[in-house]
C-alpha positions as CSV (number, residue, x, y, z in Angstrom):
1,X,62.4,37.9,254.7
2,X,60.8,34.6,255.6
3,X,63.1,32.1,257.1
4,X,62.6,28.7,255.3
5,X,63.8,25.1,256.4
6,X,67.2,24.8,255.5
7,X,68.2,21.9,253.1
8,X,70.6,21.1,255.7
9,X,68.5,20.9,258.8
10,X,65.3,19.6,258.8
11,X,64.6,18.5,261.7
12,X,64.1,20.5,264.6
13,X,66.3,20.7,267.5
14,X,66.4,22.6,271.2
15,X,69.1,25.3,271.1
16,X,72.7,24.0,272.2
17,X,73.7,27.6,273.8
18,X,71.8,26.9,277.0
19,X,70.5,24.0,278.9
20,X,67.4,25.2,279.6
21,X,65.2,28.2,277.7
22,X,65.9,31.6,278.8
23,X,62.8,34.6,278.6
24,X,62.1,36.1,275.1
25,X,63.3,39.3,276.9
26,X,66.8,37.9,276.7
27,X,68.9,41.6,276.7
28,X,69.8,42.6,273.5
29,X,73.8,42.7,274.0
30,X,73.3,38.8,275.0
31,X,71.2,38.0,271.9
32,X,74.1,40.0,270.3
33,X,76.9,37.7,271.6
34,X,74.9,34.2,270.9
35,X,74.7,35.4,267.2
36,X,78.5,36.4,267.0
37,X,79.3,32.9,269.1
38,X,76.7,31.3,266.4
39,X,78.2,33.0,263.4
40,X,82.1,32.0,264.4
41,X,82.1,28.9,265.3
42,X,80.6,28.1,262.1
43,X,82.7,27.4,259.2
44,X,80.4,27.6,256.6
45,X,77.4,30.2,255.9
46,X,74.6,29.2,257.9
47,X,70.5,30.1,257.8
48,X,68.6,32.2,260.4
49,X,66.6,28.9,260.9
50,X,70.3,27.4,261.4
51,X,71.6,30.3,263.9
52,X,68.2,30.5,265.5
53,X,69.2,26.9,266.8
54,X,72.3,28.8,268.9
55,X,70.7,31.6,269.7
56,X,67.7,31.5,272.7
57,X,65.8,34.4,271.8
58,X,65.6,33.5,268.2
59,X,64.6,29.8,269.3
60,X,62.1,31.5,271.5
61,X,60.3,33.4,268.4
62,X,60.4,30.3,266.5
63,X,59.3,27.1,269.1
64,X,57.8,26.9,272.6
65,X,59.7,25.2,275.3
66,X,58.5,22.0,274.0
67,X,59.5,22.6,270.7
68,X,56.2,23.0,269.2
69,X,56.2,25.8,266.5
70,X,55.0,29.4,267.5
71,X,55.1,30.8,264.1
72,X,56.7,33.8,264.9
73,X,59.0,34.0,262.0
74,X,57.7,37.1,261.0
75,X,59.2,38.5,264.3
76,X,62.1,36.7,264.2
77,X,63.2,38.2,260.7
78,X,62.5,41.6,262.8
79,X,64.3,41.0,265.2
80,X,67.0,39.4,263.3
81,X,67.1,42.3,260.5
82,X,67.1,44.9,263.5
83,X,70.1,42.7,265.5
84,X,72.5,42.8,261.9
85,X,72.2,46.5,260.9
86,X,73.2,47.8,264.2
87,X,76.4,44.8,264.3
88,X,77.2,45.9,261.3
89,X,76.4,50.1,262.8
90,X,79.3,48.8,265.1
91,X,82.3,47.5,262.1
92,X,81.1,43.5,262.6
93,X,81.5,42.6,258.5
94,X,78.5,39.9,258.5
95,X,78.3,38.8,254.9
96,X,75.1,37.8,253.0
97,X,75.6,35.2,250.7
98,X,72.4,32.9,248.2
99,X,72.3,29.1,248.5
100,X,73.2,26.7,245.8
101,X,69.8,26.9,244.7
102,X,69.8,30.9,244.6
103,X,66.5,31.3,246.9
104,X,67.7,31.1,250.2
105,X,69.9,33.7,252.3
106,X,72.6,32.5,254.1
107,X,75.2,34.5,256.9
108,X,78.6,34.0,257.2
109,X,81.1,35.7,259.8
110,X,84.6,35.4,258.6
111,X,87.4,35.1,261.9
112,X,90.1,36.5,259.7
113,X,87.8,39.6,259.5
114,X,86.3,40.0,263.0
115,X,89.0,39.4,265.1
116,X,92.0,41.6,266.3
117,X,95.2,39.8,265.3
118,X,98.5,39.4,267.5
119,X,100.5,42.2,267.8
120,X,104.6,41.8,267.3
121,X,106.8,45.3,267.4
122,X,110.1,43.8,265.5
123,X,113.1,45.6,265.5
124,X,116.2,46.3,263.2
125,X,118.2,43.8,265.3
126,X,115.3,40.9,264.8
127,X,114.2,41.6,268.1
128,X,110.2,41.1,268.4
129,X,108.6,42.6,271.4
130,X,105.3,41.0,272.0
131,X,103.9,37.9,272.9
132,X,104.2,34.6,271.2
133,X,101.3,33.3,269.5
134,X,99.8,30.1,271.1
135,X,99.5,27.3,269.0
136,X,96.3,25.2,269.5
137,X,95.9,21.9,267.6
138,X,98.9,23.6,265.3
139,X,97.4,26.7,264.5
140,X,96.7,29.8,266.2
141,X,94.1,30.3,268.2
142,X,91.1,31.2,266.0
143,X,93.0,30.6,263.2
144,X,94.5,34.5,263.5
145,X,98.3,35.5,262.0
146,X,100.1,38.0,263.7
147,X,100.2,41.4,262.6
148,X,103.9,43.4,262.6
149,X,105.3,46.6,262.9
150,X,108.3,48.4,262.9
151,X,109.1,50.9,265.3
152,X,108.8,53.8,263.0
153,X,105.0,52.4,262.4
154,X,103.8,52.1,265.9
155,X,105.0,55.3,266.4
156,X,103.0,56.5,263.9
157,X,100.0,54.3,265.0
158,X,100.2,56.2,268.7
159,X,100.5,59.7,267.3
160,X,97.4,59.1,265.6
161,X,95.9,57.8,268.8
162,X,96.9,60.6,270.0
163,X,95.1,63.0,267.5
164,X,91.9,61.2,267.7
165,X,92.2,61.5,271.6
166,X,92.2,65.0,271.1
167,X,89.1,65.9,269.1
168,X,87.2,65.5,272.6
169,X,84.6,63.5,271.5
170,X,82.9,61.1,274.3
171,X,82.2,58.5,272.0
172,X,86.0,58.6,270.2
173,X,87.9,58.7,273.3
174,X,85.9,56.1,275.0
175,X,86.8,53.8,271.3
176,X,90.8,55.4,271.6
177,X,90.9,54.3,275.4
178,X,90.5,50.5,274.7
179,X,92.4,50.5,271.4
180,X,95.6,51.7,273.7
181,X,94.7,49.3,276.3
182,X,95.1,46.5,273.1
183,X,97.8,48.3,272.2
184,X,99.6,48.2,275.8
185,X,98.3,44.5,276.1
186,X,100.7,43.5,273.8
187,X,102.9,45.9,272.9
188,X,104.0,47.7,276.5
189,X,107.8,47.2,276.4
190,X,107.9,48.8,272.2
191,X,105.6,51.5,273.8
192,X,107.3,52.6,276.4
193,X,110.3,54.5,275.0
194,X,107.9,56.3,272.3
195,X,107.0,59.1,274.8
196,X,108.1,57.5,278.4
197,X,105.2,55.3,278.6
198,X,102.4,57.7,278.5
199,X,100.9,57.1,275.1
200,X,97.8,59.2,274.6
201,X,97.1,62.8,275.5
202,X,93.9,63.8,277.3
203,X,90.9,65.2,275.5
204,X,90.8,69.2,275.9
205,X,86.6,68.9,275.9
206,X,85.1,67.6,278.7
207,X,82.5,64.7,277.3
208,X,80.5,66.0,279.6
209,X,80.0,69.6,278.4
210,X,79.5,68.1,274.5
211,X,76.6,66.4,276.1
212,X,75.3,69.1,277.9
213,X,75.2,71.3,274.7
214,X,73.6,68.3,272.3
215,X,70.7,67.9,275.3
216,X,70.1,71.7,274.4
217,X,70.5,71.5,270.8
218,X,67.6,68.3,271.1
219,X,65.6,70.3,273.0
220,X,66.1,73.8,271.6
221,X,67.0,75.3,274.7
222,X,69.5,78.0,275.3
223,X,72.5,77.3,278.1
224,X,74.4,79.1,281.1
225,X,78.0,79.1,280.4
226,X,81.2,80.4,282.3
227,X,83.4,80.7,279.0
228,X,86.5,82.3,278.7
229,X,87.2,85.0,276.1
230,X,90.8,85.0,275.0
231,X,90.6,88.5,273.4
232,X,89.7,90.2,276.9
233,X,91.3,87.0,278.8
234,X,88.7,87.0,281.4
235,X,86.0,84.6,282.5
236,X,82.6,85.2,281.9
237,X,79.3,83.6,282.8
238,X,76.6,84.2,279.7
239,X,73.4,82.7,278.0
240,X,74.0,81.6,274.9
241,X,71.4,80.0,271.9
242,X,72.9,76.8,270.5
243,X,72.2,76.1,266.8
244,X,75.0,73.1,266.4
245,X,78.0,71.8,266.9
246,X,80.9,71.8,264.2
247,X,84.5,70.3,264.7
248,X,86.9,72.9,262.8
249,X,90.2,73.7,262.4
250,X,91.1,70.8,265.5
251,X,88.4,72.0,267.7
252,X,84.7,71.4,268.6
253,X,83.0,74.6,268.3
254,X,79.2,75.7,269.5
255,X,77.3,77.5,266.9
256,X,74.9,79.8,268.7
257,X,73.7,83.0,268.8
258,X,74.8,85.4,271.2
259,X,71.5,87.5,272.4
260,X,73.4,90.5,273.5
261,X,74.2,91.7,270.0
262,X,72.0,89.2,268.3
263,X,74.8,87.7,266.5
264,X,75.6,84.1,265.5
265,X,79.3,82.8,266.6
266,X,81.5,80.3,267.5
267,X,82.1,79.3,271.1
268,X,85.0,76.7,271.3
269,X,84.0,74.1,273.4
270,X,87.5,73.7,275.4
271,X,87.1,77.3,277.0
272,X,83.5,76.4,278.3
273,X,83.1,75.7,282.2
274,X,79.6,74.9,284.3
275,X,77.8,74.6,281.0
276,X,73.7,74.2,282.1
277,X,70.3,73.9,279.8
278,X,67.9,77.0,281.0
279,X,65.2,74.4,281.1
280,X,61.9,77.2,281.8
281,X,63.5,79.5,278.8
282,X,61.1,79.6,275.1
283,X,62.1,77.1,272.8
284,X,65.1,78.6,270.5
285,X,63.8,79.7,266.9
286,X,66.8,79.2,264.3
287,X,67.1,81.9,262.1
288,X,65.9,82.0,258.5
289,X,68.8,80.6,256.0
290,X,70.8,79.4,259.2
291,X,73.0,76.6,257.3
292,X,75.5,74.5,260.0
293,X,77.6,73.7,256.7
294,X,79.2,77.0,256.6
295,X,80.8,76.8,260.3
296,X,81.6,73.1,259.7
297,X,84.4,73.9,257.2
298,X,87.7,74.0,258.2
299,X,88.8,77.8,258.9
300,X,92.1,79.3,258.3
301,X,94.1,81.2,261.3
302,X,93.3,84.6,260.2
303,X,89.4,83.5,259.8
304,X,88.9,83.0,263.4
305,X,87.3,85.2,265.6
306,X,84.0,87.9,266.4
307,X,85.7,90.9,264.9
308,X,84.8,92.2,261.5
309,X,87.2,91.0,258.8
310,X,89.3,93.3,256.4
311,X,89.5,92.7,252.9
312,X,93.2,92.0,251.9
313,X,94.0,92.1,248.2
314,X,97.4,90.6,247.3
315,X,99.0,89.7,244.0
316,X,99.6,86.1,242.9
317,X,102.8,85.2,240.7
318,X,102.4,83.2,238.2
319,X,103.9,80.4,239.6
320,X,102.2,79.7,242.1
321,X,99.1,80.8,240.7
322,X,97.7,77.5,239.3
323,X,97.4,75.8,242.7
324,X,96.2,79.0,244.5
325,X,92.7,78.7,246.0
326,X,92.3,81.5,248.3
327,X,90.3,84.1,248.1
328,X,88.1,85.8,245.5
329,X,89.7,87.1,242.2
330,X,89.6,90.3,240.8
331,X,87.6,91.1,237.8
332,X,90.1,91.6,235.3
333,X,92.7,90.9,237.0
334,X,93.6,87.3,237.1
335,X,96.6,87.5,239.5
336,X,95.1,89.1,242.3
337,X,92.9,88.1,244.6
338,X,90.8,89.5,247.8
339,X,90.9,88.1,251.3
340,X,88.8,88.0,254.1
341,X,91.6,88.6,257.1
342,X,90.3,89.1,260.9
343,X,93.7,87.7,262.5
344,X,96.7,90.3,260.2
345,X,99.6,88.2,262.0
346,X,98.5,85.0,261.0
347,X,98.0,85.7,257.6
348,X,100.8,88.0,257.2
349,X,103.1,84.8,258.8
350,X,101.3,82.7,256.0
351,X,102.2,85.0,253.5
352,X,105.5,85.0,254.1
353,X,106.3,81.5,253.6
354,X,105.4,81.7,249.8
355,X,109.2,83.9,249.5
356,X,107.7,86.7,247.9
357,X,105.6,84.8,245.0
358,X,102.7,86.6,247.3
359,X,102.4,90.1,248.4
360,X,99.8,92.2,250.1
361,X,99.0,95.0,247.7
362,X,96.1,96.7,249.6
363,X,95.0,98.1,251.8
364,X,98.3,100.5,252.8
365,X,98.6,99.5,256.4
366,X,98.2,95.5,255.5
367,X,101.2,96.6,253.5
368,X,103.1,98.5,255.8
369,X,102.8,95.4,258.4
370,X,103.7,93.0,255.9
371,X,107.0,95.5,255.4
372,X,108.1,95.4,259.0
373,X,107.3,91.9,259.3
374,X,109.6,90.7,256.4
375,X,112.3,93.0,257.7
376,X,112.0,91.6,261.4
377,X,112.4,88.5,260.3
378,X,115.2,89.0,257.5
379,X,116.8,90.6,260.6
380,X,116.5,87.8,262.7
381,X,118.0,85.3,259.9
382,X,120.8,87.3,259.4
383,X,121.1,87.3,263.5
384,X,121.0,83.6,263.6
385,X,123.5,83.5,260.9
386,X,126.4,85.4,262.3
């Protein structure tokens, strides 16, 4: 894109953001902020020539501190192009729009869209906890409304804040730390009797670790890790070859191969301690037909774990058998299908919510544990009963 002299402005004008020019090496989260001040104060799309007039590093590509032209506008439409993808990267909804004419692109940056509205808890009573929005010249400020909720919705709002805190992502919690500071803000006295004021549970990964593992994974390096097995519950320093990270199931897990048995598993993040890239070891070679995909997907209860997995075959009534989707079915026999099971008590408890509509069929002792299962807890109905 060219910028071209706007049928609106013609004449050209020293930028109003500062008094005197600043350095074409303006950082880029100030050239960020002069366009967003640009774009909002504006109330009608505007050209890059037009925003270039606001913004002192896109003045700077355009005139010299005289005003003379540089013609730079080649590297201004760079710069420009390069400045909107990553605002929009970061949810700011700049809109593209044509002139009357067709031929000319102009930007718009709608307030409505952009900013964060007031936020009001009201209650059953008519209550409303929150602050009062400011009028200024007889309208909000910025020309926002207020958005509402109900009890009953913010609490659903801060148990999802909750869940996102605890996928232990660096980048997530750092985005669900200032969305409860908003939140708080305005909304402390609502907040406060949702779980006694402390609104949002601490990430079980330390963003430090995931970092750690993604340096390896860039580098193709194996890591020293303490980790803790639960099957053995002990703590255990190892070397480990990372091949990717996958969130599953509610939890980050490391893909890597173990070189002890030459196997590849997953190693959940949260049980990892005084994780460390082996910086002088050979560069990690991933293993024909390796596919991240498959440990990406979200695994049922009795799929976790290093163990070898038994095939359980069980028998589908009808009923149920239109929505069933697990497991592989039997050749000529449609209601049956086999199961991959490392984890019996798991599944076994799965398999007893379904009320009988599915049974373990094979092999014996599945069926025996499913047995003493369904008593035991038959038993303990009855108990609860009396």
């Amino acid at each position: 894109m060219t910028p071209r002299a706007s049928s609106r402005s013609t004449t050209p004008r020293s930028p109003r953001a500062a008094s005197a020019p600043r350095s074409t090496t303006a950082p880029k989260l100030q050239r960020w902020l002069d366009l967003l001040a640009a774009l909002l104060r504006r109330s009608s799309a505007a050209s890059l020539e037009e925003l270039a007039l606001d913004v002192p590093a896109y003045w700077a590509r355009l005139r010299d501190h005289e005003g003379a032209p540089r013609r730079q506008e080649s590297a201004l439409s760079r710069m420009f192009e390069r400045d909107k993808l990553e605002l929009r990267q970061l949810g700011v909804p700049l809109a593209v729009q044509r002139d009357d004419r067709g031929n000319e692109r102009l930007y718009r940056l709608e307030r409505r869209d952009f900013f964060l509205p007031f936020l009001t808890c009201v209650f059953d009573d008519g209550a409303v906890a929150g602050p009062a929005p400011r009028p200024r010249h007889g309208r909000l400020i910025g020309g926002l409304d207020t958005l509402r909720f109900t009890p009953d919705e913010l609490a659903h709002v801060v148990r999802a804040i909750r869940r996102v805190a605890q996928l232990g992502d660096g980048a997530l919690s750092e985005a669900v730390t200032t969305a409860i500071r908003t939140l708080s803000h305005d909304l402390a006295p609502a907040l406060e009797p949702l779980d006694g004021g402390e609104t949002v549970v601490a990430a079980a990964v330390d963003p430090a670790i995931l970092g750690t593992i993604h340096e390896a994974l860039a580098k193709r390096l194996p890591v020293i890790v303490d980790y803790h097995s639960i099957g053995r519950d002990v703590d255990r320093r190892r070397q480990i070859e990372p091949l990717g990270l996958a969130f599953s199931s509610g939890h980050w897990y490391c893909i890597a191969r173990d070189p002890e048995d030459g196997r590849i598993k997953q190693f959940r993040v949260a049980r990892m301690r005084q994780v460390a890239v082996v910086s002088a070891a050979a560069p990690i070679a991933v293993p024909d037909g390796f596919a991240l995909e498959r440990y990406a997907t979200r695994r049922r209860p009795w799929e976790l774990g290093d163990g070898d997995a038994t095939t359980v075959r069980v028998v589908v009534a009808p009923a149920v058998a239109d929505r069933w989707t697990e497991g592989r079915v039997v050749r000529d026999r449609a209601h049956e299908r086999d199961i991959d099971v490392r984890r019996l008590g798991p599944f076994l408890r799965w398999i007893l919510t379904f009320g009988g509509e599915v049974q373990p069929i094979a092999p014996t002792e599945v069926v025996a544990a499913w047995r003493v299962m369904l008593q035991d807890t038959i038993a303990s109905y009855r108990a609860s009963r009396a």
